[in-house]
C-alpha positions in Angstrom: -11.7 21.4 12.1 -8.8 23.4 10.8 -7.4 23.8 14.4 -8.0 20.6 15.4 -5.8 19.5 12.3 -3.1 21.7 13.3 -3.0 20.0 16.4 -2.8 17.0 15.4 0.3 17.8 13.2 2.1 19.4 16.4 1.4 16.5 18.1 2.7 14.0 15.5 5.8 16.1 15.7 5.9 15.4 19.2 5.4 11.9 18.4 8.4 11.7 16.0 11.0 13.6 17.9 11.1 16.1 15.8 12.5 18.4 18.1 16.1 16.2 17.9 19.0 17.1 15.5 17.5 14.3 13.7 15.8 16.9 11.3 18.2 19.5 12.0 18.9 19.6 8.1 15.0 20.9 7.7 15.1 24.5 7.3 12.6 26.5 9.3 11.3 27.3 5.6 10.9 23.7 4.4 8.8 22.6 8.2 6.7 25.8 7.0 5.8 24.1 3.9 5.6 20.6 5.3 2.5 22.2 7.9 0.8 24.2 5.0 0.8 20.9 2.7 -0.7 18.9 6.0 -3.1 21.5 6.6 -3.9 21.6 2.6 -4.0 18.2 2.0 -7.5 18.8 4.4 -10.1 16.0 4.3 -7.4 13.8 2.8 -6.4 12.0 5.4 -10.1 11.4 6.6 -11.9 11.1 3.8 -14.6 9.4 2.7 -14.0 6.1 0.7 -15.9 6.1 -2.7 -19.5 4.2 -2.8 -19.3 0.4 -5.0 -21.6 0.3 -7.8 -22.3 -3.6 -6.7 -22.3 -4.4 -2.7 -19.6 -5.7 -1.3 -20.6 -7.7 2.2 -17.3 -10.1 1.7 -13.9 -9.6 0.5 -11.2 -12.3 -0.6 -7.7 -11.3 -2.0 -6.0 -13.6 -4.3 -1.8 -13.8 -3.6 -0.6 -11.3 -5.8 1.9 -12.9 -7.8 5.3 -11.3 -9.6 5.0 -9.3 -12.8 5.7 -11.0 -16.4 8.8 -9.0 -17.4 9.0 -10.1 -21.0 13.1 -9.1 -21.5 14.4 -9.6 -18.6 17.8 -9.7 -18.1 20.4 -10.2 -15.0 20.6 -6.7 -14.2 16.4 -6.5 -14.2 16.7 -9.3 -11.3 17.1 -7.1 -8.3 14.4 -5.2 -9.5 12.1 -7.7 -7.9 13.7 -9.7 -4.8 12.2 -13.1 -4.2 9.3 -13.5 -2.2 8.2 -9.7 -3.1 4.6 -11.1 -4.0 4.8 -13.1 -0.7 5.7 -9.4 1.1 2.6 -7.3 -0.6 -0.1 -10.1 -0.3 0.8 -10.2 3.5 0.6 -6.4 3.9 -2.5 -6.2 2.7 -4.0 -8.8 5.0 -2.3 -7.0 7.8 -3.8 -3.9 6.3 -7.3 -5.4 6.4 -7.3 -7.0 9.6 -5.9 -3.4 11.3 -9.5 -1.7 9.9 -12.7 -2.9 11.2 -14.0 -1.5 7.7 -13.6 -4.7 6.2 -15.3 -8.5 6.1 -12.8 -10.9 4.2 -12.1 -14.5 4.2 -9.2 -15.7 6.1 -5.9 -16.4 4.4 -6.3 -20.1 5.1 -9.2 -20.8 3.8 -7.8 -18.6 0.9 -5.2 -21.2 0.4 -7.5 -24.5 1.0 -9.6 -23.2 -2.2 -6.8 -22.1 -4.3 -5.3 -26.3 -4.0 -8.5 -26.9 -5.2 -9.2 -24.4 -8.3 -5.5 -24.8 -9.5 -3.9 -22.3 -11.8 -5.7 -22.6 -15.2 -7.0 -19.3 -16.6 -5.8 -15.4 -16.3 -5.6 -13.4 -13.4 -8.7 -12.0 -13.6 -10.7 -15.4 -14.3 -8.7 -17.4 -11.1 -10.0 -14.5 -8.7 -13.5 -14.6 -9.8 -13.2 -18.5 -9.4 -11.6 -18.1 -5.8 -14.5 -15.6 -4.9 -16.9 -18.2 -6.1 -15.6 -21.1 -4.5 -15.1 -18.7 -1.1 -18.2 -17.3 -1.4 -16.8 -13.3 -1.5 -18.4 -10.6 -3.6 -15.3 -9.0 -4.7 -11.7 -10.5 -4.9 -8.5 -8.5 -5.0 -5.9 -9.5 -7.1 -2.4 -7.5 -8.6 1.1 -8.3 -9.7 4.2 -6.7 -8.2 6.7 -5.1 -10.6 9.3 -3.5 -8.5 10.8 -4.3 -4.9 13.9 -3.3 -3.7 15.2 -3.5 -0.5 16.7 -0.5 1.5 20.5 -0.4 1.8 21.9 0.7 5.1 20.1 2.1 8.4 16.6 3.3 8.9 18.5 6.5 9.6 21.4 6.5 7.1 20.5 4.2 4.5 23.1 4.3 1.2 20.0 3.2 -0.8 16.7 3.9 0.1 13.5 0.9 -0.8 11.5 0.9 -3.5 8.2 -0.7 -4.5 5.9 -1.1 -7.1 2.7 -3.4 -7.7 -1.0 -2.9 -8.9 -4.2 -3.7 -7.6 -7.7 -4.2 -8.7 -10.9 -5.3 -7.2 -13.2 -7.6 -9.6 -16.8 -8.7 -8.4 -17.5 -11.8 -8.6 -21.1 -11.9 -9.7 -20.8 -9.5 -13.0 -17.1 -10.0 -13.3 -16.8 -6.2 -13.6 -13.4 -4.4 -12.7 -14.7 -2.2 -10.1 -11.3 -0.7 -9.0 -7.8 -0.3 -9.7 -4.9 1.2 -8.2 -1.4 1.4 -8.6 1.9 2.3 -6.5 5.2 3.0 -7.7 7.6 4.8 -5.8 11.5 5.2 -4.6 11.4 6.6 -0.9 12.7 10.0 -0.9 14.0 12.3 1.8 11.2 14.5 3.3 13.5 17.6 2.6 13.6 16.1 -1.2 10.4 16.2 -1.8 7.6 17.8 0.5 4.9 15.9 -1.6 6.0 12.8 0.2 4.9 14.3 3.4 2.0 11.4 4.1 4.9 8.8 4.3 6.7 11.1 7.2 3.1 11.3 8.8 2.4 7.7 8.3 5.3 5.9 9.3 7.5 8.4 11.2 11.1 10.1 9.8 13.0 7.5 8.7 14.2 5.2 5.6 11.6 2.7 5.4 12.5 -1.2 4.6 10.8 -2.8 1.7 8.4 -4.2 3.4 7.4 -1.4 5.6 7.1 0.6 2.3 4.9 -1.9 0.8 2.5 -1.5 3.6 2.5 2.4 3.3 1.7 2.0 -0.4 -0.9 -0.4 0.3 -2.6 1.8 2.9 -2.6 4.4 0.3 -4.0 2.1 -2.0 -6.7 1.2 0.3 -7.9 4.3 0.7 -9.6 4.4 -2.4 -10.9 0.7 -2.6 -14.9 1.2 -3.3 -17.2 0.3 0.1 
């Protein structure tokens, strides 16, 4: 398993051109650390999602919608660009539809039962409704607090994207939170910080838009949603 691993990291380096001046400013002692953090990270990138307490056959995912920021002022504004809820809810279709993993019902007919339901009630409360009216199990739902879009190139950007939002996953028969996740991050260079080595892997040696970053975050996220 071990070698198989190590392969796997030689070829993604292979994949991402590592070999270029691109990453000239990574030290021979920083790539040494970046391979014994892929090779300790282990099962982590394959493992095993956690088992639901309550089955989940079909999924539905309520548009996350923009965080309540009770004193906001100008300067809060570009902390959250317009359409940022728009951005997150369609990563995580995009997300779902690129796994076979998953069952869930069609953004459409999403949007048919919502004109229906209206908007009356918490967060919580309006995705049990849309799972009932869909007939899903579970619903996902969130707000997004944080989304900033990268300044500059993918490979010399003057300020780099940052994202935050938070998930959960209610079911719809007991009305029981049954997960919640949460991702808030600044991109940082690899170099910076070696923990952020699962973005290099993921989405290749670059600065990230805020949109691809969203979709990192919610493939992170997703990792951990309850089967």
């Amino acid at each position: 398993m071990c070698r198989d691993r190590r392969q796997l990291i030689v070829d993604s380096r292979r994949r991402a051109g590592l070999k270029g001046s691109r990453f000239s400013h990574l030290s021979t002692i920083n790539y040494g650390l970046l391979t014994a953090s892929l090779l300790l990270a282990g099962c982590g990138l394959w493992h095993q999602r956690p088992k639901s307490p309550e089955p989940i056959h079909l999924l539905a995912v309520l548009p996350i919608e923009r965080s309540q920021v009770t004193s906001a002022t100008p300067q809060d504004e570009p902390r959250l660009a317009p359409g940022a809820e728009n951005a997150v809810t369609a990563q995580i279709y995009s997300v779902l539809a690129s796994s076979s993993q998953w069952r869930f019902v069609p953004d459409l007919t999403v949007a048919q039962a919502l004109r229906k339901l209206g908007t009356a009630g918490d967060l919580e409360t309006r995705a049990r409704a849309l799972g009932k009216a869909v007939g899903a199990d579970a619903v996902l739902f969130g707000t997004v607090s944080r989304f900033v879009e990268r300044v500059g190139a993918e490979y010399g950007a003057r300020q780099p994207a940052a994202v935050g939002f938070t998930l959960q996953l209610v079911s719809v028969p007991s009305g029981n939170v049954l997960w919640k996740g949460t991702f808030d991050q600044t991109q940082q260079a690899l170099s910076t910080n070696l923990f952020n080595w699962w973005q290099f892997w993921r989405g290749g040696p670059r600065w990230f838009t805020a949109a691809e970053f969203t979709r990192l975050g919610v493939e992170r996220l997703l990792e951990g949603l309850p089967e």
